[in-house]
C-alpha positions in Angstrom: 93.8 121.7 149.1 93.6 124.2 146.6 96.2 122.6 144.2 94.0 119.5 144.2 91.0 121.4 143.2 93.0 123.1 140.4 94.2 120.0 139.0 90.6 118.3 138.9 89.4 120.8 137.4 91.8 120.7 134.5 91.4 117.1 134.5 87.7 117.3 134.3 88.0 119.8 131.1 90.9 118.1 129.2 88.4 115.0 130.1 85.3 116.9 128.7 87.0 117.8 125.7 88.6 114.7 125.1 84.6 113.4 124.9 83.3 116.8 122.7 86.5 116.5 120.1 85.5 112.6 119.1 81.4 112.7 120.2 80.2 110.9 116.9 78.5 113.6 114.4 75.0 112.2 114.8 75.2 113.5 118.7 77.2 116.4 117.4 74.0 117.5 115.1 71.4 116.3 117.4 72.9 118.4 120.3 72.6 121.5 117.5 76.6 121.6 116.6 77.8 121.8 113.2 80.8 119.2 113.1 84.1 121.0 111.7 85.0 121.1 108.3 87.7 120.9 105.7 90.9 119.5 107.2 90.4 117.4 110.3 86.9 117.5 110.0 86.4 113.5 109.1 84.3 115.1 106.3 86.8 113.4 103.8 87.4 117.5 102.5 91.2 116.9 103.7 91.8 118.5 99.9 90.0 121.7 100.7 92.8 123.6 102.2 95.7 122.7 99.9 97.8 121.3 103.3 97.0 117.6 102.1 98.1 117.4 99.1 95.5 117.0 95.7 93.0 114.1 95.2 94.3 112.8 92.9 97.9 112.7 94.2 96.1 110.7 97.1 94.3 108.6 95.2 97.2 107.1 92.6 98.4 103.8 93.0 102.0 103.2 92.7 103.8 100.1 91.7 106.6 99.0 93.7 108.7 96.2 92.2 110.1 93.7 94.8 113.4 91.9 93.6 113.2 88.6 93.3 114.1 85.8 96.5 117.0 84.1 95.9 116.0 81.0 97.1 114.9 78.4 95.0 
């Protein structure tokens, strides 16, 4: 009985955290939380904590030639 309880209740929380971690920012700031930050955050700062790599090195296309098909 008891190990029942115990795993409810740590299904309830990974449940309930689940919910908090991807709760859209506009319930996030009405419920009075400031959404994270800086890498992770989904504040497009992935750049802020030098993990991510630069901007720009983001940002740059790079061309890729394709060899030609063989088939005619």
């Amino acid at each position: 009985m008891a190990q029942n309880l115990v795993v409810g209740l740590i299904v309830i929380a990974a449940a309930l955290y689940v919910a908090w971690r991807y709760l859209p920012k506009r319930w996030l700031q009405r419920l009075g939380v400031k959404p994270a930050s800086g890498c992770g955050g989904d504040d497009g700062g992935c750049g802020s904590c030098g993990s991510c790599g630069t901007t720009q090195q983001q940002t740059e296309e790079k061309t890729v030639a394709m060899p030609r098909s063989r088939r005619q």
